[in-house]
Every structure is written in structure tokens, then in C-alpha cells.
N, C-alpha and C positions, 0 to 999 in steps of 0.2 A: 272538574279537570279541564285542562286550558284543550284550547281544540288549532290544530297548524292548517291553514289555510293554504293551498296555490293559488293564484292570481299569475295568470298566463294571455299572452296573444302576439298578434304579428306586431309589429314594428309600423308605428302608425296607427295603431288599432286603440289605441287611446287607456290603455294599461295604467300607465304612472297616473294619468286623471282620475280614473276611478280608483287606484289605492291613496291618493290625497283626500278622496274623498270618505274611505275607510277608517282612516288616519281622524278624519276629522268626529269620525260615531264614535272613537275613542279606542281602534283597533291598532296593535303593536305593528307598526309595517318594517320587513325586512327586506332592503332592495339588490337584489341580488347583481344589476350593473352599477351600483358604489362599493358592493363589495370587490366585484372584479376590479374597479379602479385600486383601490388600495390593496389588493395583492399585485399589482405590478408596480408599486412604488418602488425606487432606487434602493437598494441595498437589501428589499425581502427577497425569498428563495424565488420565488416563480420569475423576478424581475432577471435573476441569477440565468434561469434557464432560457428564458427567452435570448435573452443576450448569448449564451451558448448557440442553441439553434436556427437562431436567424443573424445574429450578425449585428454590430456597433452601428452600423448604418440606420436602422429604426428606432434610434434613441434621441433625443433634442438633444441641444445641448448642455443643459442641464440634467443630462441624465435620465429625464424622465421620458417612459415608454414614447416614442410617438404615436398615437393611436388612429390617427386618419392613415398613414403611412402602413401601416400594419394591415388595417381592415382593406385597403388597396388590394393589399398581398391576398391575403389567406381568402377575400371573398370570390378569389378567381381560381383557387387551386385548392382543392378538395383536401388534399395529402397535408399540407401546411395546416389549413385552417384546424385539421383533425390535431396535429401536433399542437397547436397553440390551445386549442379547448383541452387537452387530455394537462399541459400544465396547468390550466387557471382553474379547469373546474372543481376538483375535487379540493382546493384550499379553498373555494367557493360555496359550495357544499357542507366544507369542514365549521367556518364561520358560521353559517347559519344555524346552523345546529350548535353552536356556542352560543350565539345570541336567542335561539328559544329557551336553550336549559336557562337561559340567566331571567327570560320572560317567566316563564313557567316559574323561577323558584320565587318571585318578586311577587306573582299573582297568578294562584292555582288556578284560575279563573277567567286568564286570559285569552279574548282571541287573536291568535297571529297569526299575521298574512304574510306570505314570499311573493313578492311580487319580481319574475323571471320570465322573460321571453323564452328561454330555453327549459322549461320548466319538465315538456314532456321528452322533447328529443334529448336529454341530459338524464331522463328516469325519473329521474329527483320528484317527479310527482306520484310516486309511490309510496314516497312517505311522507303524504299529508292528507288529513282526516278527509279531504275535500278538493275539490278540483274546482277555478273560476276561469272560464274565458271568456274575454271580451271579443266581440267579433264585430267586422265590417268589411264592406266589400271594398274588392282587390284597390277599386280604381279611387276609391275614398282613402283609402290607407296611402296611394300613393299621392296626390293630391297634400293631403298633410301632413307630409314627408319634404313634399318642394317646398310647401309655405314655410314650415317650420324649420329644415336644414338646411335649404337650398341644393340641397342634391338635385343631381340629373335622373331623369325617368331612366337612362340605362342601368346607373348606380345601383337607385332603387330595386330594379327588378333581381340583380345580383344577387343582392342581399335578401330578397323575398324568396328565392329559391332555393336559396341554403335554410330557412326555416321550412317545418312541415306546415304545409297549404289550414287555414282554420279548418275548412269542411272534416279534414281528417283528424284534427285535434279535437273534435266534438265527442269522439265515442271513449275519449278519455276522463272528460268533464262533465261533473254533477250537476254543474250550475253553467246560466249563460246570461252575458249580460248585451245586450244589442245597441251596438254605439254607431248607428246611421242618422241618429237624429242629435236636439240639441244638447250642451250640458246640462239643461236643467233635466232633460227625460232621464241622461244615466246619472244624475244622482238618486231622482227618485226610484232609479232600479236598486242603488247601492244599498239605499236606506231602507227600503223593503227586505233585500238579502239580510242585510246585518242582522235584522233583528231575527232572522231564523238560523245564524249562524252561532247568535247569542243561546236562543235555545240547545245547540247542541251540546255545550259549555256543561 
């Protein structure tokens, strides 16, 4: 029987790198921020609502959500940010569990991974066989955050405080994978994991 994986951590903690590297032992990866991309495309329902609740002004001109514009908003106002996750998430949610029944019916045997920042604070890791967090300290996560987004250390910190701290996401996760060192150490933690993830299959 296929076994659903979490693949969970902060923002900077190096998540997408280790489920590429999943991806690559031959695990079905579901990534749960492309799915939030394409429910807010023009014309789907969620894209409907947000434009009801916040207003034509966080839209380009091309209709499509503005998403730096938006995350400005909601990662400074609790109430907003809660309105915008209560539309995206559960068609968020909905998907991924379309796309495992279609894993699952392709190959009884499959393991798939959700790879989600919001994995715990959203629940949604309650229904998967396993828990992964990738972890790293505060000031590394931030650090690779300026390199790679150019965002500002206050930005950053925002945004780090609307997710739950890792130390606290620990008591929820089976597994850990420790991303303070180079790529080549968290693949050989991946590639260690996989093969007992395979066993549970």
C-alpha cells in the first residue's frame, strides 16, 4: 500500500532541496506552494474570493493575483492573513488528495511526499503516514532567504513569525532531517530516509 509522506520546515530551511532530492529516489512529490499558485489563477473560485475580500487593487494587470502585494498585507495583519489561508487552504488540501488518489491508483506502492510549509499549522499533517522536518537555525534560514530572495532581515523576520518556531514543530515529526551543513550531507540524509520510507510501503 502507497504510504503519504509530510515534508515540512521554516521558509529557508531548505524543504524544496530535499523533496528534489526525493523526487529524484523516485518519490511522487506534491508541492503544496504550486498548488496554492494555481488556485489563485484568474477566473478559479478562490481567485473569485479574494478579489471579493481584499479588493481589485492586489491584482496586476493582467488579472493575475499580485502575490508580493498581498503577502505585504496579510503578513502584517493576523485577521487578513487568517481570511486569505481559510480561502486557499482547504482547495489546497482538496487537490492534494486528488493528486494522491490518482498516485495511489497508478501505483499501489507508491511513496508520496507533500511537500508544505504549513503542513502542521494547517493540520494537514494528520493525515499523513509520517511527518518530515527539515531543520536549521533561525539566523541560516535567514541568511538564505537575503541570498536567494533579496528580501530584508525585517521582512524575513515577519514572515518567520507567522510560521510555528521548528523547536516546536519537532514533537509533531517522526523524522528529522538537519540542514546546517552542505548539500551533499542532506542528500545523504534523504537517501538514507527514503530507503526506510520504502520499507513502510
Amino acid at each position: 500500500m502507497s504510504t503519504l509522506i509530510g515534508l515540512t520546515g521554516g521558509i529557508g530551511s531548505g524543504k524544496s532541496l530535499a523533496a528534489s532530492y526525493f523526487k529524484e529516489l523516485g518519490a511522487n512529490i506534491i508541492d503544496a506552494d504550486c498548488i496554492s499558485r494555481q488556485v489563485v489563477e484568474p477566473d478559479q473560485a478562490a481567485w473569485k474570493e479574494i478579489a471579493e475580500e481584499f479588493g481589485v487593487e492586489y491584482f496586476n494587470q493582467d488579472q493575475s493575483l499580485n502575490r508580493r502585494k498581498i503577502a505585504a498585507e496579510v503578513f502584517q495583519n493576523d485577521e487578513k492573513r487568517g481570511i486569505l489561508e481559510n480561502i486557499i487552504h482547504p482547495r489546497v488540501l482538496a487537490e492534494e488528495q486528488n493528486l494522491y488518489n490518482s498516485y495511489q491508483q497508478s501505483n499501489p506502492e507508491a511513496v508520496v511526499v507533500i511537500d508544505a510549509a504549513l503542513l502542521i499549522e494547517s493540520n494537514n499533517y494528520k493525515n499523513m503516514d509520517k511527518v518530515i522536518l527539515i531543520k536549521c537555525s533561525v539566523d541560516l534560514q535567514i541568511r538564505r532567504i537575503m541570498e536567494r530572495n533579496g528580501m530584508s532581515q525585517e521582512v524575513i523576520m515577519n514572515r518567520l513569525k507567522t510560521q510555528m518556531p521548528l523547536n516546536k514543530k519537532l514533537k509533531y515529526s517522526d523524522y528529522i532531517l538537519n540542514n546546517e551543513g552542505t548539500r551533499e550531507q542532506l542528500k545523504l540524509q534523504v537517501c538514507s530516509l527514503y530507503k526506510e520510507l520504502q520499507r513502510l510501503v
